[in-house]
N, C-alpha and C positions, 0 to 999 in steps of 0.2 A: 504494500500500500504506500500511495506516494504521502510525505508529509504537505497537507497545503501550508503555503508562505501566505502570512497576514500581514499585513502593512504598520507597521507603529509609529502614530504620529500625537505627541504629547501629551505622551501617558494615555492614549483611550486606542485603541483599533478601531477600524473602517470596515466596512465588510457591505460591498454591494447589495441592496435593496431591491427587490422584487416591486417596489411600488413603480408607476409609471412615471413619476416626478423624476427618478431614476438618482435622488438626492443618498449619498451615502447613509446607511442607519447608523448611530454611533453604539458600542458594542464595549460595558464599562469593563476592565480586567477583574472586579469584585475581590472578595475578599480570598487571601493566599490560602493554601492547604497542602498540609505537607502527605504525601500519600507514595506509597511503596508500588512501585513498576518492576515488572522482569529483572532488571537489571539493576536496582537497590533504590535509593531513597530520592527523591526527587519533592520540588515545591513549583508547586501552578495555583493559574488564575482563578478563579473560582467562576470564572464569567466568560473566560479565552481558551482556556484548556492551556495555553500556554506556559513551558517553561520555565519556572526562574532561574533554578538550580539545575544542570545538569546529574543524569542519576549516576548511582553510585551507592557501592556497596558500603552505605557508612550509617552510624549514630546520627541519633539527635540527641540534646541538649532536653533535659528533663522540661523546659521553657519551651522547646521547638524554634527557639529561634537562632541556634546554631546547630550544621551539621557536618558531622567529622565523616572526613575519609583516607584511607590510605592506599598510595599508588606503589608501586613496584617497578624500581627502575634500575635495573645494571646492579644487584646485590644489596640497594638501600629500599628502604619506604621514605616517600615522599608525607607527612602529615600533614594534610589540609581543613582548616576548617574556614568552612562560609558563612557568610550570613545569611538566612534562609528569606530574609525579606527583598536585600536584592541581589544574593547570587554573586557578590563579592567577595572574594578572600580578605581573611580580616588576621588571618595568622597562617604557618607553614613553618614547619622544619622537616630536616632528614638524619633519618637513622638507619644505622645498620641493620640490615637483615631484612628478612619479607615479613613481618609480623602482620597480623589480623587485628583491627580495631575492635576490641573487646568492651570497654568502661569509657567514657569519659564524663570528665565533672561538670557540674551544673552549670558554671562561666564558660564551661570549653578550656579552662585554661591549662587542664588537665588531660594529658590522654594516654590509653593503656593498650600497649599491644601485644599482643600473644603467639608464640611462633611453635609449633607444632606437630603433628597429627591429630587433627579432632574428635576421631576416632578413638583412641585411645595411649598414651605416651607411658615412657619411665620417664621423663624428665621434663622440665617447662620452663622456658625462657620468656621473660616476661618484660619490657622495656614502658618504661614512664616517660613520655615526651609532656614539653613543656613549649610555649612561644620559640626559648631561645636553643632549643633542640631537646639531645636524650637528658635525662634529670638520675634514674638510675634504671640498671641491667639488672637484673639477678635471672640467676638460673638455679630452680628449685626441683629437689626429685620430687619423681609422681605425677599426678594432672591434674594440675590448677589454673581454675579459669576463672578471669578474672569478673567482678561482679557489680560491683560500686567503690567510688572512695568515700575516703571518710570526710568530715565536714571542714576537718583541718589541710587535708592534703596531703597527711602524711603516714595516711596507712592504707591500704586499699580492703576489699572486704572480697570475698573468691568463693571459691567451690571446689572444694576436695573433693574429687572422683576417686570413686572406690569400687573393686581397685583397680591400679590406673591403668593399669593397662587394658582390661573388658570391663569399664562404669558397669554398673547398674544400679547404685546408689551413689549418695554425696552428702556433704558435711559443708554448712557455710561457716568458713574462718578467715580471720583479719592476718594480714601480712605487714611487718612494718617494712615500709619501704628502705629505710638510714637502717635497721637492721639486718633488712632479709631475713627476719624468723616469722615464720609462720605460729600463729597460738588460736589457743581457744577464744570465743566471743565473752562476753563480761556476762554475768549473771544481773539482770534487769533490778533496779534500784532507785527508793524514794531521794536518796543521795548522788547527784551525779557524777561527785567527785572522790566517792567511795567506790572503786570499782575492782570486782573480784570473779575471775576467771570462772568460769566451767568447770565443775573436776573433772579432773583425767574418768573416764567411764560412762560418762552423761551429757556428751556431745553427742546434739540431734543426729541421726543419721536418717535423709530423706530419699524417696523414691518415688519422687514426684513425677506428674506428667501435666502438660497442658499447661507450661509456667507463663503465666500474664501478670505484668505489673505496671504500679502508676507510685509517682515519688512525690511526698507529700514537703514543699517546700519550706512551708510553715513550719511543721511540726520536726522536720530533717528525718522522715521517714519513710522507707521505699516497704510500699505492700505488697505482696506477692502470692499470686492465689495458687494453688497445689490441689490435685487430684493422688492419693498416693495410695500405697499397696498396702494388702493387712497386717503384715510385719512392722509399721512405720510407729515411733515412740516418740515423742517429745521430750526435751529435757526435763519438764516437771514427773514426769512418768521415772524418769530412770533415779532420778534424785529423789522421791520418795514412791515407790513402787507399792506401799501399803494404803497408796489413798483410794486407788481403785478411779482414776480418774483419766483414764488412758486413753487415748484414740481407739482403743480395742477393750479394754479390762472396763466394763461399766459401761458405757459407751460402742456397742459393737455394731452403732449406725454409723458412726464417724468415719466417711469419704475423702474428704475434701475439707483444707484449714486455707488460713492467711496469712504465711508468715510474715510479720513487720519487724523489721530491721530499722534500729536508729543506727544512723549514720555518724549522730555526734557521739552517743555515749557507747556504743559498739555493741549493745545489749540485744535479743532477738525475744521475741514471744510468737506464738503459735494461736491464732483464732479459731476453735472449732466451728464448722459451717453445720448446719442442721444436716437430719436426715434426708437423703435423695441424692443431693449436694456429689457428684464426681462418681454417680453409679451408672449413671448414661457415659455416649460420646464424649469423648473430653474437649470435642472441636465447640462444643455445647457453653463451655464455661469462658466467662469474662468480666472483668474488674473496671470499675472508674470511682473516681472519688468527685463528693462534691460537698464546698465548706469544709462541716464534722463531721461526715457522714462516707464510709466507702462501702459502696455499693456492689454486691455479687450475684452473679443469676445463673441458672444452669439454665440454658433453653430448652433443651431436650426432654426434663423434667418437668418444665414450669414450678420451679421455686427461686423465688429472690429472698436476700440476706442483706440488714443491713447492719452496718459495725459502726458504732462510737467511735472514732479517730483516736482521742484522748480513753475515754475506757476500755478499750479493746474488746469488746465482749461484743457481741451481738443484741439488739437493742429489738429488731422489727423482723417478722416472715412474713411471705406472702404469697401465693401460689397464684398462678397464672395459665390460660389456655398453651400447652408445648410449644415450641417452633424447632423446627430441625435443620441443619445446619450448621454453620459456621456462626457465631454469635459474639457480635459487639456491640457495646455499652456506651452510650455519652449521656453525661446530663450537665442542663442548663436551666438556670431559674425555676422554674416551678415543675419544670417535665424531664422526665427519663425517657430516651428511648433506646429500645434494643431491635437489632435486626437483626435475623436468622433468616435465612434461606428465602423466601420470596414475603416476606410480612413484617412490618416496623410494628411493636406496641410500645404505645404511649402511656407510661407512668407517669403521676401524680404523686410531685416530688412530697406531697405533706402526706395524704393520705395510703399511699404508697402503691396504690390501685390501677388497673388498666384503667384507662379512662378511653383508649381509641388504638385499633387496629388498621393500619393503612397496609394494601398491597403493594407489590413488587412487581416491574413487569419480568423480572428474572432473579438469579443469587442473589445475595444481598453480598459485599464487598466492603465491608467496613461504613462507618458511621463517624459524624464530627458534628458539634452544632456549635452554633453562635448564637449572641443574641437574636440576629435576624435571618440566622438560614440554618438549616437541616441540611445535611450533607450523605447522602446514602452512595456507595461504591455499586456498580452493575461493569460485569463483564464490558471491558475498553471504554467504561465512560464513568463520571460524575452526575448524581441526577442531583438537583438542588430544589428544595422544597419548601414551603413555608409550614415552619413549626406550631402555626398551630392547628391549619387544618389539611396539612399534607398535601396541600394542591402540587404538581410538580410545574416549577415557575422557569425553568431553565435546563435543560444538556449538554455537555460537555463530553468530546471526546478525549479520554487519557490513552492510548494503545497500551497494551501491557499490562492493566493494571492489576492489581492484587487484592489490596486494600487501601481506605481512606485512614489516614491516620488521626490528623487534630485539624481546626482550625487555629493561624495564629494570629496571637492576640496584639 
């Protein structure tokens, strides 16, 4: 398919008119949206399909408004980050070796690359760039991938694969970068300057599937939603084994948790999700946060979870007509919606109820709202629709496309 050439003339596109007047229609670029193509991450118009960012197999910026990539040139990585709003490089440096852009930090100012087998390794070379290049190397036995950094910059947060050479579980642990030792996570605390390790025995070990997260800026906490196997323990589980309070032991509905990871104080907690929760499809499960509130839903099942940010616990259920599919989550102002396979439902952000079903004329492909537009993904295109009564007010061809990721703000 050929790409058509649109004319750009100050800031608006032109695009010939069917009227008899034969007067150009002006055609506005609308609001950006960063959304995943074949060939990795990319940022367009919301009005033009155009452009901003060339794709690429890179990060976004917890904000979406930077995104990281790394090139491969004659034995180095080139590290580039853009700005997603207009597609200029705002930083670059080069490092040694072909590393994989694995973490980067909230400003970008940070980037983590990982060089490999992803399959499975004895060893992990892990490089830290910065603006004015590499910052530190370390090469660690085993397979650690890297996950988040911490709120300082100076320790990054990973995935112990186990074991490394054929995964099928893992372990999140903090790496200090000025060390290179790898340790356990802190045990969670009213104190944040009292911080005391994991014992040795009582380090989670996960066997999750179907990992979605969203990084809570405010609060310097990354959510992470898990579907996991019946073997799976929590550290409260292994630290006191007699409470009967297990993912399994008491509990033998427990599917699916959330783990939240603070970033500043290095602590982890485990949310149990109700029953049903990760016993369908896993393609079914998906996270977004909104305010105090992060929101979970298994489509496949028709139940939603909602979790206290600040309390951790689960606060609200609520069961809904299934949708099957692939299932993404956004919420804005007063409404949630979720799309799964050919049907968006519209939740009622207070009451927490369907309040409206709109159709698909095909898959659904990811989901973004703004205050003033809905944003549903369909096979090589963007439909854009008005949030509150789903009219579809505009299409957009994206070729490639996968999923809609965010609008930005």
């Amino acid at each position: 398919m050929k790409r058509r050439e649109l004319l750009g003339l100050g800031g608006v596109v032109l695009v010939a008119s069917c009227a008899s007047t034969g007067t150009p229609r002006r055609v506005e670029p609308g609001e950006l949206l960063t959304v995943a193509v074949d060939d990795g991450l990319t940022v367009i118009e919301s009005g033009t399909g155009r452009r901003v960012v060339a794709p690429a197999a890179t990060l976004a910026t917890a904000d979406g408004r930077r995104l990281v990539s790394a090139v491969a040139e004659s034995g180095t990585s080139r590290v580039v980050t853009r700005d997603a709003v207009t597609g200029e490089i705002v930083a670059q440096a080069t490092v040694r070796g072909g590393g994989r852009v694995a973490a980067v930090a909230p400003d970008a100012g940070l980037v983590a690359l990982v060089d490999g087998d992803p399959a499975g390794r004895r060893e992990t070379t892990i490089v830290v760039a910065g603006p004015a290049g590499e910052r530190h190397r370390l090469t660690l036995s085993g397979f650690v991938q890297p996950e988040a950094f911490s709120s300082t910059g100076t320790s990054l947060f990973v995935l112990d694969m186990l074991p490394p050479e054929h995964p099928d579980h893992y372990r999140v642990r903090v790496l200090d970068l000025a060390a290179g030792q790898v340790t356990a996570l802190n045990l969670p605390g009213e104190n944040a300057g009292l911080k005391v390790l994991v014992p040795a025995g009582a380090e989670e070990e996960m066997r999750g599937e179907g990992r979605q997260a969203v990084f809570d800026a405010k609060r310097e906490r990354l959510f992470t939603l898990y579907s996991h196997q019946p073997d799976h323990q929590h550290v409260r589980d292994l630290l006191h084994p007699e409470a009967q309070n297990g993912a399994r032991d008491g509990k033998p509905d427990v599917h699916a948790f959330v783990h939240t990871l603070s970033v500043a104080d290095g602590w982890a907690v485990c949310v149990d999700l109700p029953s049903s929760f990760g016993t369908g499809a896993v393609e079914g499960l998906t996270i977004a946060q909104h305010n105090d509130e992060v929101w979970v839903a298994d489509a496949g099942k028709g139940v939603l979870a909602v979790i206290n940010a600040d309390a951790l616990v689960v606060v609200h259920e609520q069961s809904f007509p299934p949708l099957a599919g692939r299932a993404r989550l956004a919420v804005s102002g007063s409404a949630a919606y979720l799309a799964a396979g050919r049907q968006v439902h519209v939740f009622d952000v207070g009451s927490k109820e369907v309040r409206a079903t709109w159709a698909l004329p095909a898959e659904a492909r990811g989901v973004a709202v703004s205050g003033s537009h809905l944003y549903v993904g369909q096979p090589g295109a963007v439909q854009r629709r008005d949030p509150a009564t789903g009219a579809t007010t505009s299409t957009v061809a994206v070729p490639g496309l996968t999923a809609v990721e965010r609008v930005i703000g």
